[in-house]
Each structure stands twice: as structure tokens, then as C-alpha cells.
C-alpha positions as CSV (number, residue, x, y, z in Angstrom):
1,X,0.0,0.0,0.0
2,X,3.0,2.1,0.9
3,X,6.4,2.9,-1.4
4,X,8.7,3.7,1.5
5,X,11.0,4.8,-1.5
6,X,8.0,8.0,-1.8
7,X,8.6,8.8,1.7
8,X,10.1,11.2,4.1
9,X,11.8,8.6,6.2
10,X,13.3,7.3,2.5
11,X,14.8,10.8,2.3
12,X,16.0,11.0,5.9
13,X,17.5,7.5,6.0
14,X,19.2,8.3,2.4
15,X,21.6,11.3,2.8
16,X,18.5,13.5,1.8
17,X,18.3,12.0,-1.2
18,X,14.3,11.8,-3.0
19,X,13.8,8.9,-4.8
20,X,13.8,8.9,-9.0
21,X,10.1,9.2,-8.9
22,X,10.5,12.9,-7.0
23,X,13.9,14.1,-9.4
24,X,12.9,16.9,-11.7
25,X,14.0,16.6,-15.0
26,X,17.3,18.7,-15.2
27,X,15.3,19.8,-19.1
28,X,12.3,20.8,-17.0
29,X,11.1,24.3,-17.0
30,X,9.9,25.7,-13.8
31,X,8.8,29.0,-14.6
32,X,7.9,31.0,-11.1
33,X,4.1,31.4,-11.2
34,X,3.4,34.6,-8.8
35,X,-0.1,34.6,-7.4
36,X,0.1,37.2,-4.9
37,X,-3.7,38.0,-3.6
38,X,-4.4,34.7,-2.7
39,X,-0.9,34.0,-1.4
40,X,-1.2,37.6,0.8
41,X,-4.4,35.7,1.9
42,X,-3.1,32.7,2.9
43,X,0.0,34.0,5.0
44,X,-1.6,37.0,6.5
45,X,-4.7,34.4,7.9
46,X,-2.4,31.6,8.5
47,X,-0.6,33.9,10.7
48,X,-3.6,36.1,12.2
49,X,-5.1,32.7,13.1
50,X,-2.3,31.5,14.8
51,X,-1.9,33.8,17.0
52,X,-5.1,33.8,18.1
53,X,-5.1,30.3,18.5
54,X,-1.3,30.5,21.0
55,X,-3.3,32.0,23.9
56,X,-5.6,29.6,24.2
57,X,-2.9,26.8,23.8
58,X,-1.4,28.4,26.7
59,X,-4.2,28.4,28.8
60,X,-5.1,24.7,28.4
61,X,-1.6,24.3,29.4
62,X,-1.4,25.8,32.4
63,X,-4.7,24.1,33.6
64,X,-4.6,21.6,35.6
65,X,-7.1,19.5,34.6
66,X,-6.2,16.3,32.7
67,X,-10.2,15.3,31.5
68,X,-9.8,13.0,28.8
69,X,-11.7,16.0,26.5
70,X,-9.1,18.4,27.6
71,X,-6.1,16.0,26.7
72,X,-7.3,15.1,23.3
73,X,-8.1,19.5,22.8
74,X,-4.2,20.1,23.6
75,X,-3.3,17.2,21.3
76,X,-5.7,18.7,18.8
77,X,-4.2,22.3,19.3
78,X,-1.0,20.9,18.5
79,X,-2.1,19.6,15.2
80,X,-4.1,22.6,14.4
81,X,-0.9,24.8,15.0
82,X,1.4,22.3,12.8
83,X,-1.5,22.5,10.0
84,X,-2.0,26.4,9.8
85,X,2.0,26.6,9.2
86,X,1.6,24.5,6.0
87,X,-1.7,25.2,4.8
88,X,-1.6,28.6,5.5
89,X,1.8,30.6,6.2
90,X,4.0,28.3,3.6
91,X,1.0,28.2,1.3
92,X,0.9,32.1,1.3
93,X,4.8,32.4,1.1
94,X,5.0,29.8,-1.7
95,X,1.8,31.3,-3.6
96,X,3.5,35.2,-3.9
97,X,7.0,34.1,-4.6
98,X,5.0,31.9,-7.3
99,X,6.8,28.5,-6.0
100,X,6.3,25.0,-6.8
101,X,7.7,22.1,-5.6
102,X,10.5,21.6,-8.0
103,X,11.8,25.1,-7.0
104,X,12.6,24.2,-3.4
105,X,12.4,20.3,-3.8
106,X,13.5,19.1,0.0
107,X,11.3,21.9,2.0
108,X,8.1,21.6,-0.2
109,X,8.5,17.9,0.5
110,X,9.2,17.8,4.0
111,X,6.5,20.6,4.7
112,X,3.9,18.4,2.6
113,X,4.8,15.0,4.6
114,X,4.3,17.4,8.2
115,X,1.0,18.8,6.8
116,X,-0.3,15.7,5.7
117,X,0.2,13.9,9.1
118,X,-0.9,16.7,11.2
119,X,-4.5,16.5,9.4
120,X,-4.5,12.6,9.6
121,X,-3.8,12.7,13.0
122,X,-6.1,16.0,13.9
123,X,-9.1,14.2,11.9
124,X,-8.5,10.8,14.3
125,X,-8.9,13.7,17.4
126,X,-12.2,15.4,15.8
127,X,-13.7,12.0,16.0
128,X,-12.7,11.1,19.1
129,X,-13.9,14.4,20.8
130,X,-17.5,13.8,18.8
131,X,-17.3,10.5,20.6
132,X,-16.6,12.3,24.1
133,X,-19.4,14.2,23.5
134,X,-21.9,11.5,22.9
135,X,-20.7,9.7,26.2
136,X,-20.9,13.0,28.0
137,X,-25.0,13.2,26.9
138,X,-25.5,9.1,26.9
139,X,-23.5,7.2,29.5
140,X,-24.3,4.0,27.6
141,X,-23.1,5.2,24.1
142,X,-21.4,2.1,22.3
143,X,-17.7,3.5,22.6
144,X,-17.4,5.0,26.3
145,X,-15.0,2.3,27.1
146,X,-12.6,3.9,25.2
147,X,-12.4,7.0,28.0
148,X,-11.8,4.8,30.6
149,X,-8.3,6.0,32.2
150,X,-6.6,2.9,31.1
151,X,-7.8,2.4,28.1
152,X,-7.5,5.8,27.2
153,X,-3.9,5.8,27.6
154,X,-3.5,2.9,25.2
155,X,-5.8,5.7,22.6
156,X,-3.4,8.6,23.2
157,X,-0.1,6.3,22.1
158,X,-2.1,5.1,19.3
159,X,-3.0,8.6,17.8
160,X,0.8,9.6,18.1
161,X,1.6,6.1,16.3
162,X,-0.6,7.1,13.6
163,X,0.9,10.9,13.3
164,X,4.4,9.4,12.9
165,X,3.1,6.5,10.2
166,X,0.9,9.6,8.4
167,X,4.2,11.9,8.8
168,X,6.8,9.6,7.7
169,X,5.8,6.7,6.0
170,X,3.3,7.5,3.3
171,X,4.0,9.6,0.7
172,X,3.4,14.2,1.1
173,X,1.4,16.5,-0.2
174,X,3.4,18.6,-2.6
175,X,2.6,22.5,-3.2
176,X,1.7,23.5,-6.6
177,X,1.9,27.2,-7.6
178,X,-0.7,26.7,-10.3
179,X,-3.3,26.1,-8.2
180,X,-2.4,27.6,-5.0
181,X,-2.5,24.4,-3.6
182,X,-1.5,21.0,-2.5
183,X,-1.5,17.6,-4.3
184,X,0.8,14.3,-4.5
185,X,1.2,14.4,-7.8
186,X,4.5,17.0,-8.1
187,X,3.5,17.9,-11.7
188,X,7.3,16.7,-13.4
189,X,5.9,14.7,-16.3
190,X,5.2,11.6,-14.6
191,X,1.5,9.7,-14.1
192,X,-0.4,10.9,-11.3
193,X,-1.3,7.2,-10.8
194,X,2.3,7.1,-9.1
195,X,1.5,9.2,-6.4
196,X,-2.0,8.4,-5.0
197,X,-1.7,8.2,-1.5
198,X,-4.6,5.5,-0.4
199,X,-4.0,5.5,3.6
200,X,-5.4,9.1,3.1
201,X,-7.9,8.7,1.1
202,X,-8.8,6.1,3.2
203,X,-8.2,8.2,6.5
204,X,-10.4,11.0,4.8
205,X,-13.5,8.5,4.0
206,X,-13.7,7.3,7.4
207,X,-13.3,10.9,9.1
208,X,-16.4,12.2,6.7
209,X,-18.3,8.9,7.1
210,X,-17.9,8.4,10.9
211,X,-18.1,12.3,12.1
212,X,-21.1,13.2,9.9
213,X,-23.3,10.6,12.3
214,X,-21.8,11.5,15.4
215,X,-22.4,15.4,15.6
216,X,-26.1,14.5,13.8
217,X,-26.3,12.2,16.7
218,X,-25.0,14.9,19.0
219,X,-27.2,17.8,17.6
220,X,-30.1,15.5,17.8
221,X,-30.2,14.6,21.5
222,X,-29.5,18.2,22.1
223,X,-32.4,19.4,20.3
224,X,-34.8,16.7,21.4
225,X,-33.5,15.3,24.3
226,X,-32.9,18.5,26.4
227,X,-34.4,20.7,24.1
228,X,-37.0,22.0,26.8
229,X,-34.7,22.3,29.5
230,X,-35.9,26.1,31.6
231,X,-32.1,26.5,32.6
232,X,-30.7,29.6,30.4
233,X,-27.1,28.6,31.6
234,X,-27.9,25.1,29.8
235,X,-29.8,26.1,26.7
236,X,-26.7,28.9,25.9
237,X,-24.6,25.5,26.2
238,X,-26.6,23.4,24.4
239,X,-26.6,26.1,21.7
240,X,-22.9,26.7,21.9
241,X,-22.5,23.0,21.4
242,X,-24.7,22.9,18.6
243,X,-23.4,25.4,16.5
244,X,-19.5,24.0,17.4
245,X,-20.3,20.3,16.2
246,X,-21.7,21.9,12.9
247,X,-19.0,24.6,11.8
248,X,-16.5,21.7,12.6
249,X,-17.8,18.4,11.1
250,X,-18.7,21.3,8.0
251,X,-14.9,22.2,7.5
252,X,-13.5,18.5,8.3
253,X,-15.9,17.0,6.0
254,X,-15.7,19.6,3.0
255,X,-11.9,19.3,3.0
256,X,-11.9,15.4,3.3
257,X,-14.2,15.1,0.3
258,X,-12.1,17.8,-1.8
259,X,-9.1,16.5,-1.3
260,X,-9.9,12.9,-2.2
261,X,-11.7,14.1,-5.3
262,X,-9.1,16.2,-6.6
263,X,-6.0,13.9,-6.1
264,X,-8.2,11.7,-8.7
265,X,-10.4,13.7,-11.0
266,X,-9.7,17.0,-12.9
267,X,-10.9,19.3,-10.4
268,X,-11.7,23.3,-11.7
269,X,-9.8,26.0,-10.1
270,X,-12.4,27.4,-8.2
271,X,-13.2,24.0,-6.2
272,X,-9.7,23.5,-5.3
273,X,-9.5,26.6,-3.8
274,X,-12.3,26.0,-1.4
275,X,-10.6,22.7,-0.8
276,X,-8.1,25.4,0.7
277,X,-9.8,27.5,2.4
278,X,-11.5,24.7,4.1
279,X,-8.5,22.5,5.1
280,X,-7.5,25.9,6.8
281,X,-10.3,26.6,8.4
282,X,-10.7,23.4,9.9
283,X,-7.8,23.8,11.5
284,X,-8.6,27.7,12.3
285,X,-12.5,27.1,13.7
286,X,-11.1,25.6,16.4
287,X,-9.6,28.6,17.8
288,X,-12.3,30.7,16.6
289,X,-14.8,28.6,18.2
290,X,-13.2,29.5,21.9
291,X,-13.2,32.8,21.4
292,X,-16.5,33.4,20.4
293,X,-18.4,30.5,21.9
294,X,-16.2,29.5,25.2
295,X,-16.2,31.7,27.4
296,X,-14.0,30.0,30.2
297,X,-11.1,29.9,27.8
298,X,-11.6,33.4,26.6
299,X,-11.8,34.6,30.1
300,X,-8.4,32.7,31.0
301,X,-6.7,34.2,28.0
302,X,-7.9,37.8,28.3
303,X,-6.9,37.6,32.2
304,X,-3.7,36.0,31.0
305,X,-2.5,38.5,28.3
306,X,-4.0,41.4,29.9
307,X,-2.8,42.9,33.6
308,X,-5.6,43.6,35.8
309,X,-4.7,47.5,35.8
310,X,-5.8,47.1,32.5
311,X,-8.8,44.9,32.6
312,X,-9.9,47.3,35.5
313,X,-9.7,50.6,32.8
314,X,-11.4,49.1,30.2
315,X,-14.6,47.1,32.4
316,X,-12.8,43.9,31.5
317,X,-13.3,41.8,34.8
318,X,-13.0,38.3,34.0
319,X,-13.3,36.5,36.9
320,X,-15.8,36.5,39.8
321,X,-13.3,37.8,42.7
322,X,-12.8,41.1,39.8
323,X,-16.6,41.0,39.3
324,X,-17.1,41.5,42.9
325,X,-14.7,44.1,43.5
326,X,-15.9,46.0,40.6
327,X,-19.2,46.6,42.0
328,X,-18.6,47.3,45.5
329,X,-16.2,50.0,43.8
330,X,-19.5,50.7,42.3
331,X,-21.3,50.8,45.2
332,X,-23.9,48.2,43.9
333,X,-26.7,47.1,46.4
334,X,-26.2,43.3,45.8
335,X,-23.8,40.7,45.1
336,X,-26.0,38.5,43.5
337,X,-26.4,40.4,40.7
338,X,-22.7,39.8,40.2
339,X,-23.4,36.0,40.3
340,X,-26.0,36.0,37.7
341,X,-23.9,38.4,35.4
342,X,-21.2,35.9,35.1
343,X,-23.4,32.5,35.5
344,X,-21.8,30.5,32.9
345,X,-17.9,31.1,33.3
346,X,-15.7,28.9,35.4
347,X,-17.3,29.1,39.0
348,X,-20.6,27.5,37.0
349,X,-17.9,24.1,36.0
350,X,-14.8,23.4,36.0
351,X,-12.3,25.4,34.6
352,X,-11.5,23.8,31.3
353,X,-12.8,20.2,32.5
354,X,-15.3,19.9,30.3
355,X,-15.1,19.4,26.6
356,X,-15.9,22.2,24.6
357,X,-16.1,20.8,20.8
């Protein structure tokens, strides 16, 4: 199934040598193709969405919860991170200088083999955190043995078994100035049928045939199960959830389907650039998601990047103990008001030990 000759772990065990099949021909011309509004695009995101995202990496790092959720989110921010930095900040650098792979053979092809096994490995985490949120609403769903601590464990080294086989044993993705995007087939005369890379298309079937009936699962018991509920503190959840499981599983499964269809049809322009945009942004929804929807991680990284001076001057108190100084500097009759203002934040659950896609 696997040519370990069309690998990255062929070119690190050989002196840094590719294999024949990835040589261009010395006769080969590889005029510079210069896109530089969508490349601008791509590496001005890429990099917007990053840092956006680094705060709330932080945050889940210094928290000391370890919920099984909350482990596979750091694992899954780690992924996300690797992704945007191929699919976004090399694809923008690549698309203005006009780039392909034969131009910069060795870092388009290591970049491709990290990109490729950082969405392998962040699709295996999507599905899994679907599946954490279906125990969390149905103690009896099918798979909850898989979050039990031991077993769990056993999960974890498997995922990072499967980044390293996606990473370094089956063959990359390869950046194609063209098309301002990525595909296996490095475009040097040769048949595409070469490069097909079946563990992905595989990989990308199951993610769009497995997480497709989990979030619909999801959305439905939501909906129907506690769809009446009076609390306001669990309808905004159950809406926050909702809307989470749907702009994900959107992205993940877009981008799975693209990709697969254009590494083996003739795909228009136009498609593979959503194809893009959406491998990106399932990667950048993520981060998005927190800060618009969580508010316990968007508290933790405001109070984080900002001093309390600050939050203070600008009515930006992020935690209850601030709340509750804030009005009695206000001279506000009542506390509770205070409570109910911030119902919904950390002192309502546990700071960051529930799972939040």
C-alpha cells in the first residue's frame, strides 16, 4: 500500500536523497508562477489565526485539569498549529513568490509530509472528541469504554503512532503554484497514478463517514432530548454545542471530500480553492470557536495576556473575585447580581474540564 522509497523517512535515512520518482527533470522548465492576492491571503490568515489560536494553547496548558476532553483538545491544538503553518503561512509564502515544488524540492516535500500527518492525526482527534461528547450526553453510548483512564492511555499512544506512520511513511502532499494548492502528484511529467496516497484517502473517507453521524447524533439529543430544559445557563450550552459540532464536522468533512476528489479527477480551479480555504479553516475554527463561543477559555486568555490594571480601565473583569470588586467600587446594592452576570464562566464548571467541541 506504501512505497517507503516515496517517503520522508526514505529521504532521511538516504543522505537527503528523494527517490527517482520525485527528481525533476534537469530539461524541466519551472517558470515561477506569482499569485500574490491569494498568497497575501493565505499567509496574513495563516498567521492572524495562529496567534489567536497560541493564547488559548497556553491556557489549556497551564490548567490543571487532565479530563480525557481536555487532553485530546491540547493534542488537537497541537495539530491545528502544525497544519495552519503548512496550509496557510507556507502556502501564502510559496503562492506570492509563485513557487512549486520543484523550485525548493526538499522543503516543499518535508513541509507536505508534516502537513499531511498533522490533518491525519487532527481528523483521528475530531472524531474522538465527537465521541466524548456523545458519552458525556449518553453514558451507555457504544464507545465509552474507550475514556476509561486505562484504556485511554492505550488511545493517546495510538494517535501519536498514527501521526508518525501519516508523517513519515506514506508519501506528502506537494505545493503546486498553479493552483495555490497542494496535491501528491508534483506535476514533473510523470502519471499521477504514481502518487495516489490510499492510507489518506482512506483516512479521509472514514473521518467524513464516521463524524457526519456523530455530531447528527449529537445535535439531535441536544435538540430533542434536552431541548425543553428552563435552565438559560444550559440552553446557551446546548446552543454553543450545537453550532460547534456543525461549523467543525462542515470544515473536516468539506476538505476530506475535496481533497480525495481532486487527487483523482480533474478538479476546476475554483473547487480547489475551497478545498483550501476549508482544510484551513478546519484547522482555524477551532480557535475561533473559543473565542466566540467558550467563554472559560476566553476569560483565561484575556486575564492571562492582559494585567488587571488594565482589565480594571477598560470594564474587562474576567473572573468572579474582579466582578465582585468591581461593583462594590461601584457601590452596587447586591452581590447576587454579580453571580448572575457571570453564570456560565468557570465558577458555574470546572475550569476547562469539560469538553468544549
Amino acid at each position: 500500500m506504501v512505497d517507503v522509497e516515496m517517503t520522508i523517512y526514505h529521504v532521511l535515512t538516504n543522505n537527503l536523497e528523494m527517490s527517482e520518482l520525485y527528481k525533476c527533470p534537469t530539461n524541466m522548465t519551472t517558470n515561477l508562477i506569482p499569485r500574490p492576492i491569494i498568497g497575501s491571503y493565505f499567509l496574513v490568515s495563516g498567521i492572524a489565526l495562529i496567534i489567536i489560536y497560541l493564547p488559548c494553547f497556553v491556557v489549556m496548558i497551564k490548567s490543571k485539569c487532565r479530563a480525557s476532553s481536555y487532553q485530546l483538545m491540547m493534542l488537537l491544538a497541537v495539530f491545528d498549529l502544525t497544519s495552519l503553518m503548512v496550509n496557510s503561512v507556507t502556502t501564502g509564502v510559496l503562492g506570492i513568490m509563485g513557487a512549486s515544488f520543484c523550485h525548493y524540492p526538499l522543503f516543499v516535500f518535508t513541509a507536505g509530509s508534516i502537513g499531511l500527518g498533522s490533518w491525519m492525526g487532527g481528523c483521528v482527534v475530531c472524531i474522538l472528541l465527537a465521541v466524548d461528547r456523545c458519552v458525556e450526553i449518553n453514558s451507555n453510548f457504544p464507545l465509552a469504554i474507550i475514556f476509561h483512564k486505562q484504556v485511554f492511555r492505550l488511545v493517546m499512544i495510538v494517535i501519536c503512532i498514527y501521526w508518525v506512520y501519516a508523517s513519515f511513511f506514506t508519501n506528502p502532499l506537494l505545493f503546486t503554484a498553479q493552483y495555490s494548492s497542494w496535491f501528491f502528484d508534483p506535476f514533473i511529467g510523470k502519471e499521477g497514478d504514481l502518487y495516489h496516497n490510499i492510507p489518506h484517502t482512506i483516512n479521509n473517507l472514514l473521518v467524513s463517514a464516521s463524524s457526519t453521524p456523530l455530531y447528527i447524533y449529537l445535535c439531535y439529543h441536544l435538540i430533542f432530548k434536552f431541548g425543553y430544559s428552563t435552565s438559560m445557563w444550559l440552553y446557551r450550552s446546548k446552543q454553543q454545542i450545537i453550532i460547534q459540532a456543525v461549523i467543525l464536522c462542515f470544515f473536516h468533512a468539506t476538505a476530506a471530500y475535496i481533497y480525495v476528489y481532486m487527487q483523482f479527477f480533474p478538479t476546476p480551479s475554483w473547487l480547489i480553492i475551497i478545498g483550501q480555504l476549508a482544510w484551513q479553516y478546519s484547522n482555524g475554527c477551532v480557535c475561533l470557536a473559543y473565542w466566540t463561543l467558550n467563554r472559560t477559555i476566553r476569560n483565561a486568555a484575556i486575564r492571562m495576556m492582559l494585567s488587571k490594571r488594565i482589565r480594571k480601565r477598560f470594564k474587562l473583569h474576567m473572573g468572579i473575585d474582579e466582578a465582585i470588586a468591581a461593583e462594590r467600587d461601584g457601590e452596587v446594592a447586591s452581590v447576587s447580581n454579580v453571580m448572575n452576570l457571570m453564570s456560565g464562566t468557570a465558577k458555574v464548571a470546572p475550569f476547562l474540564c469539560e469538553s468544549f467541541l
